[in-house]
C-alpha positions as a printed NumPy array, in Angstrom:
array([[ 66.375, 122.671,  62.946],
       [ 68.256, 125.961,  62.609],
       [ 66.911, 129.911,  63.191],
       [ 64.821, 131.04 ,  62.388],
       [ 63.288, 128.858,  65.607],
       [ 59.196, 128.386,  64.672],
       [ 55.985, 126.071,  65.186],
       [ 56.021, 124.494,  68.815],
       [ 58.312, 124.775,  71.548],
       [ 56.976, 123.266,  74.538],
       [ 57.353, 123.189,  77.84 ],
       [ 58.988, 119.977,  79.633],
       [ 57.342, 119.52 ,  82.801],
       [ 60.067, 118.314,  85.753],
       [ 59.573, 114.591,  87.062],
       [ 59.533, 113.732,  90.602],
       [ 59.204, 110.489,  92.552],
       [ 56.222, 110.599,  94.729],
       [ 58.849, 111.282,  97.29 ],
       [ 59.924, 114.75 ,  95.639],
       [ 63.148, 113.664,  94.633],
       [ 64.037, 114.137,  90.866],
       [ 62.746, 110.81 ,  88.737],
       [ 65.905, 110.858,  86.17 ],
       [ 64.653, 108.451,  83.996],
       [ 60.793, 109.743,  83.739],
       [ 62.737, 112.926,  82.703],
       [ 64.376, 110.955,  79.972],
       [ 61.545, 109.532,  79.01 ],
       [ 59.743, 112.857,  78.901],
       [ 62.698, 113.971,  76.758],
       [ 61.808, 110.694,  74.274],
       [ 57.69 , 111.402,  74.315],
       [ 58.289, 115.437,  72.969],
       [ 60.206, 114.279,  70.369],
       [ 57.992, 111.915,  69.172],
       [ 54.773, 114.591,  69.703],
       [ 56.321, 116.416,  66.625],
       [ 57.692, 119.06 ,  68.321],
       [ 59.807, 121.584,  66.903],
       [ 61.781, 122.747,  69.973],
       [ 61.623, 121.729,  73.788],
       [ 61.795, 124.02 ,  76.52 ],
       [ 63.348, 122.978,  79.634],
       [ 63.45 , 124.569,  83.372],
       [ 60.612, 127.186,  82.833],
       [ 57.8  , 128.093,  85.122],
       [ 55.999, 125.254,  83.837],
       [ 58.82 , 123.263,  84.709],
       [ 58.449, 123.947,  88.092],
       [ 62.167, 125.841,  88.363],
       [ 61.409, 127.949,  91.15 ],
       [ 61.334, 124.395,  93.258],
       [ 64.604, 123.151,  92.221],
       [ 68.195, 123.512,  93.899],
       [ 71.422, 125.009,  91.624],
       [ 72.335, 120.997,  91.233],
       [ 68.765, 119.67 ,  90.322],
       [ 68.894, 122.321,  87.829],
       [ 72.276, 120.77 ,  86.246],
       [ 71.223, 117.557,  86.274],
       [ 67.76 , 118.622,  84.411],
       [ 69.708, 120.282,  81.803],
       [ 72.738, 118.277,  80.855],
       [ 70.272, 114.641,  80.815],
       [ 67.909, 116.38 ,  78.47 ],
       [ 70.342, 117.798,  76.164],
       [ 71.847, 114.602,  76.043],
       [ 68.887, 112.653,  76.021],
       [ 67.417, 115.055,  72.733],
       [ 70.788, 114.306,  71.025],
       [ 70.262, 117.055,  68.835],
       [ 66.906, 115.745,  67.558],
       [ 65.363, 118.943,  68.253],
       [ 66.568, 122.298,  69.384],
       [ 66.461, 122.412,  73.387],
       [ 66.03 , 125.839,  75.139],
       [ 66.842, 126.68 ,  78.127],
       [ 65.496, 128.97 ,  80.603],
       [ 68.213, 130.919,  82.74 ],
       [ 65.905, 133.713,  84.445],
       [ 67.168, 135.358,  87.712],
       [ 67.22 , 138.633,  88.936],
       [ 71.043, 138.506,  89.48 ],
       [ 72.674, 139.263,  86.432],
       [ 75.78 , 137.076,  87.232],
       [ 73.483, 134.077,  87.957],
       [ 71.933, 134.411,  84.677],
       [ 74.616, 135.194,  83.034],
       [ 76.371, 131.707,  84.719],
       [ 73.411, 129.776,  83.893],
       [ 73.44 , 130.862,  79.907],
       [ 77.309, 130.058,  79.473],
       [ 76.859, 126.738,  81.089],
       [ 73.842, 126.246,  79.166],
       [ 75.   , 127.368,  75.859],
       [ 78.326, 125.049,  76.584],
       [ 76.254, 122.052,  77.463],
       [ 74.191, 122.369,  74.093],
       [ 71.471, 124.243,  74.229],
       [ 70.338, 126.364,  71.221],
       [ 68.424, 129.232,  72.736],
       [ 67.649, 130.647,  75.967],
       [ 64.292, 131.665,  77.732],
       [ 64.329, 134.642,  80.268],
       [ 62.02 , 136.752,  81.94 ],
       [ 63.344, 140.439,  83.018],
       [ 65.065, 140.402,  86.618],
       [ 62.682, 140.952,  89.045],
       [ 62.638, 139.425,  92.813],
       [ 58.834, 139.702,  94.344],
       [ 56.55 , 142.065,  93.484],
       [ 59.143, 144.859,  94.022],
       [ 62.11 , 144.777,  93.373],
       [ 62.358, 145.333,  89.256],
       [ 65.212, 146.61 ,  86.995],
       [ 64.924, 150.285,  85.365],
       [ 64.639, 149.831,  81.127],
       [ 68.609, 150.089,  81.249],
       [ 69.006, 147.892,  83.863],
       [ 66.846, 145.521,  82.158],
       [ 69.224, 146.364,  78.857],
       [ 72.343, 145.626,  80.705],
       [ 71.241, 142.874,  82.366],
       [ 70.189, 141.014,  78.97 ],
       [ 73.405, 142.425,  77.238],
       [ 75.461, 140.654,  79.643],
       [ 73.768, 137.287,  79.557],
       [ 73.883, 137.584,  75.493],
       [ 77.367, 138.229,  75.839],
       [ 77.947, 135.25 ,  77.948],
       [ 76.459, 132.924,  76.198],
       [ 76.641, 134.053,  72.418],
       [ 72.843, 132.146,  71.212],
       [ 69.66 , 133.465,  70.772],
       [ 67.258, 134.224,  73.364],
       [ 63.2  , 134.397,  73.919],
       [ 62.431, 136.79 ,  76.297],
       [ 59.112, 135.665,  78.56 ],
       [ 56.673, 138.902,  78.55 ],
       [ 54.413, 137.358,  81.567],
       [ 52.441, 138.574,  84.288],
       [ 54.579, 136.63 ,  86.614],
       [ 57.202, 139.349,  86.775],
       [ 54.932, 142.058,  87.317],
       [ 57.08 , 143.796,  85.048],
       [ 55.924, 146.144,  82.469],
       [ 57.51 , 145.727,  79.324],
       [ 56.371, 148.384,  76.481],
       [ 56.45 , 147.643,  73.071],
       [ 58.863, 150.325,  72.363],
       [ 61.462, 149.309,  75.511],
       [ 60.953, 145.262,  73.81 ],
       [ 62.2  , 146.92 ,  70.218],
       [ 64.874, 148.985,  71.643],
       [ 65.985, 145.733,  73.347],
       [ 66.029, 143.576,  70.029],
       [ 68.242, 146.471,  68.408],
       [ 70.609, 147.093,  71.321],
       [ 71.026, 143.065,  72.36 ],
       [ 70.419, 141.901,  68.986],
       [ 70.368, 138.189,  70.417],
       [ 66.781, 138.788,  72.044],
       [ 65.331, 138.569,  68.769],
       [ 62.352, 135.695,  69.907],
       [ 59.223, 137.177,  72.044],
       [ 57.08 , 135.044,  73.965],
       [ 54.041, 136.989,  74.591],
       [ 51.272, 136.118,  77.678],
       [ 50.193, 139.256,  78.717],
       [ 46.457, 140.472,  78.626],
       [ 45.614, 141.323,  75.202],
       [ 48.138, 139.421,  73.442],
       [ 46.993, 139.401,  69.704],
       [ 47.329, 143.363,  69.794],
       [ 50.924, 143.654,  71.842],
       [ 52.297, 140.837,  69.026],
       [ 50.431, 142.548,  66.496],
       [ 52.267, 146.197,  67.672],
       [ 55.707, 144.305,  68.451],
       [ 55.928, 142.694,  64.981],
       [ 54.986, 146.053,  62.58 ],
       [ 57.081, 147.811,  65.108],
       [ 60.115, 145.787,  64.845],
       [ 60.527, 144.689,  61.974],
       [ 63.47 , 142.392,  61.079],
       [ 64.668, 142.854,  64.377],
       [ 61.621, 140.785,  65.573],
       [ 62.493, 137.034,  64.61 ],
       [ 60.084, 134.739,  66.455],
       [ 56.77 , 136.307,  68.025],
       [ 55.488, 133.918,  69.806],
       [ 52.33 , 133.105,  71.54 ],
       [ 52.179, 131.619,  75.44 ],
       [ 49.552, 130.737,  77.908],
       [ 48.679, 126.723,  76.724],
       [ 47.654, 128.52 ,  73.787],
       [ 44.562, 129.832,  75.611],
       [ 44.359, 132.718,  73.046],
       [ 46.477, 130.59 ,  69.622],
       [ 43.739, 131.643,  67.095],
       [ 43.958, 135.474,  67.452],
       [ 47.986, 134.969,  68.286],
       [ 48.308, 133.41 ,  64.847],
       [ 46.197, 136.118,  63.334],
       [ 48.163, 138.653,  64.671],
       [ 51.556, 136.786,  63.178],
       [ 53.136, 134.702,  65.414],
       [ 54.68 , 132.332,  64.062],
       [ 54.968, 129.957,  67.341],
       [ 53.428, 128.915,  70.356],
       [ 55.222, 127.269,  73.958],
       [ 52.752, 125.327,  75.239],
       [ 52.585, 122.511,  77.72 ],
       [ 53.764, 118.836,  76.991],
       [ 50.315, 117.986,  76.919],
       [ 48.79 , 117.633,  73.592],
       [ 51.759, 119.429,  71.113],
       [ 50.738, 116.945,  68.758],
       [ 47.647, 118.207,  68.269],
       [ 48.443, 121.737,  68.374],
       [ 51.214, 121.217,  65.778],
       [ 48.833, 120.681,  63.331],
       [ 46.872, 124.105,  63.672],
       [ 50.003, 125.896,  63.052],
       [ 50.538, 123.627,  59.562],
       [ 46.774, 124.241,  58.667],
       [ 47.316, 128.483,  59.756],
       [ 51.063, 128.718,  57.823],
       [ 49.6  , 127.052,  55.218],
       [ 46.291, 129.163,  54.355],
       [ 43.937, 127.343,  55.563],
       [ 42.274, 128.878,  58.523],
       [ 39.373, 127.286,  57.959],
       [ 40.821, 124.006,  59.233],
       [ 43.144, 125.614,  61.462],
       [ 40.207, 126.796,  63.788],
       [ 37.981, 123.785,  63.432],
       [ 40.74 , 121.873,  64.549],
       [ 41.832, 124.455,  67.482],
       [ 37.841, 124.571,  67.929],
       [ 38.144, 120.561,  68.54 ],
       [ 40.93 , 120.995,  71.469],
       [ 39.856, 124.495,  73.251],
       [ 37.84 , 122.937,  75.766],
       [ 41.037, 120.825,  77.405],
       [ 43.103, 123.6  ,  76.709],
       [ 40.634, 126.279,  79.053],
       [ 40.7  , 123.049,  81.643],
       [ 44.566, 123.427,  81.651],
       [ 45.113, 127.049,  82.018],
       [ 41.974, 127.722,  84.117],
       [ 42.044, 124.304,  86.634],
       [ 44.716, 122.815,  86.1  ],
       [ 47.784, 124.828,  85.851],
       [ 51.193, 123.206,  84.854],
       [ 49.968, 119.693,  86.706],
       [ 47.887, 119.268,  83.762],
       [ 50.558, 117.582,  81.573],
       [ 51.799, 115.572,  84.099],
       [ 48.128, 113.854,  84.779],
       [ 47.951, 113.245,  81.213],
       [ 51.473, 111.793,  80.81 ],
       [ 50.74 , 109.896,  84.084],
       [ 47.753, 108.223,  83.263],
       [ 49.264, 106.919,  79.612],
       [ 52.17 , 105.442,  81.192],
       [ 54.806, 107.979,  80.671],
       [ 55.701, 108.598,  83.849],
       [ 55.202, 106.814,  87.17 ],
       [ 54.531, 109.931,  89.532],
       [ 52.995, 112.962,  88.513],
       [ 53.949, 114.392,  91.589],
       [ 54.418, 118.526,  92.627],
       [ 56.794, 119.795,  94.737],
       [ 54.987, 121.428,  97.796],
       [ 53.464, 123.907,  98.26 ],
       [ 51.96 , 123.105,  94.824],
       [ 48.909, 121.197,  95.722],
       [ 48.053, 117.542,  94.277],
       [ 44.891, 118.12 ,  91.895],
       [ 41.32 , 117.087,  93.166],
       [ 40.522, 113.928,  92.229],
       [ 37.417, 115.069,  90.15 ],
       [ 39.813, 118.154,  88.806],
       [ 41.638, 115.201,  87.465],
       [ 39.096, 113.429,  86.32 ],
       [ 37.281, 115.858,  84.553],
       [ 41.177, 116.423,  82.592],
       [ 41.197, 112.777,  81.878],
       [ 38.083, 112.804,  80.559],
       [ 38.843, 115.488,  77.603],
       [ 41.888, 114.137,  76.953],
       [ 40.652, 110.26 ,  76.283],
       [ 38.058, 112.316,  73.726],
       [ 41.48 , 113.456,  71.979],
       [ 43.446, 110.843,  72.398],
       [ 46.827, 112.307,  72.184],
       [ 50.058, 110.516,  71.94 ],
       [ 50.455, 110.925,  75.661],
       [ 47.759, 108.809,  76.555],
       [ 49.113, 105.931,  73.864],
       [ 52.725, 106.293,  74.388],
       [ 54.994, 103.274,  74.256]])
């Protein structure tokens, strides 16, 4: 798949041994599953990946055994967010060199206060770009607690012509996408919408042309994307109608252990363990997850 990068792009949860070391082979394995869920892209090391709880190495290892385990079956992104410019610039050459196609990043911030001015956050993306040379998706997420206007996101995609894919999960995302995309023009490759899709309906509407969900159910996302591309959004929201309720138990209950139930309890993984202090889910959280998803039946639950 080359640019321009659309449809689903995922995000790979991180596998653990009940012990919290790193489960190398459920990784694989998780690698394996993605592809065969139809995805069009896989995003590894994001929030939903659980980065913030893994050491420089663990990080290495994640990246070079799914590149290599995707083969080049599907694009693999990478995300290489840090508030220190040289770190992220570090992490994007040595991604980019081990194979990875794009690059996901959230602006620098560290806590809730310490946040880049709009040059900083130019510099700071110019650098990485020019360290790594591939395109990148910049994460516009509460998490940061940075504001990013839809003029500063523009002049970014003009200046640092590389950030050229938007992954948008703020509050009121149809109408930021909406402003970003008439506003930017060609400079504006890949809106995307984020958040498990919580809001995919009025994303789509608004133009975006991808979502990055969870490993969860992509194959049954996928298909409201065909059904929306294609025309038909009749179909598209009966069939985003038909997997709304697990998707509000993931964002709302669930959080990013959500996939890793799922893929736990169809055999994909032996441990769907969190690193601490991420909190195992209740056992009737879980079950009430379980529950939706055996009414969807989703390739994670029937998984070789």
């Amino acid at each position: 798949m080359n640019e321009p990068y659309s449809g689903i792009l995922p995000i790979a949860p991180t596998v653990f041994h009940e012990n919290g070391d790193l489960d190398l082979a459920g990784n694989r394995r998780v690698m394996d599953l993605m592809v065969d869920q139809g995805v069009d892209g896989i995003c590894i090391l994001a929030n939903f990946s659980e980065q913030f709880l893994l050491t420089d190495e663990e990080r290495e290892q994640v990246m070079r055994l799914s590149i290599e385990q995707v083969a080049g079956r599907v694009p693999v992104i990478v995300t290489t967010s840090h508030f220190s410019t040289r770190i992220a610039a570090q992490r994007a050459r040595a991604a980019a060199e081990a194979g990875a196609k794009m690059l996901m990043m959230m602006p620098p911030y560290h806590g809730a206060l310490l946040k880049a001015d709009e040059q900083g956050m130019i510099e700071h993306f110019k650098m990485v770009a020019d360290a790594c040379g591939i395109p990148i998706i910049l994460q516009d997420a509460p998490l940061s607690g940075v504001t990013m206007t839809v003029p500063f996101m523009v002049r970014l995609a003009r200046e640092v012509p590389l950030v050229r894919y938007f992954k948008i999960e703020m509050p009121g995302t149809a109408a930021k996408l909406r402003a970003l995309i008439e506003a930017g023009g060609d400079a504006v490759v890949g809106p995307f919408d984020g958040e498990e899709a919580i809001t995919l309906m009025a994303d789509l509407d608004a133009g975006a042309t991808g979502t990055m969900t969870s490993a969860m159910i992509p194959d049954l996302i996928k298909p409201i994307l065909a059904a929306h591309a294609a025309g038909d959004r009749k179909q598209a929201a009966a069939l985003y109608a038909r997997v709304l309720p697990i998707i509000n138990y993931e964002n709302r209950q669930c959080g990013l252990r959500a996939a890793k139930a799922v893929l736990r309890e169809g055999g994909v993984i032996k441990s769907e363990a969190v690193r601490h202090p991420f909190a195992p889910l209740h056992p009737k959280t879980r079950d009430g997850l379980i529950e939706l998803a055996r009414e969807l039946d989703p390739l994670a639950l029937r998984w070789r």
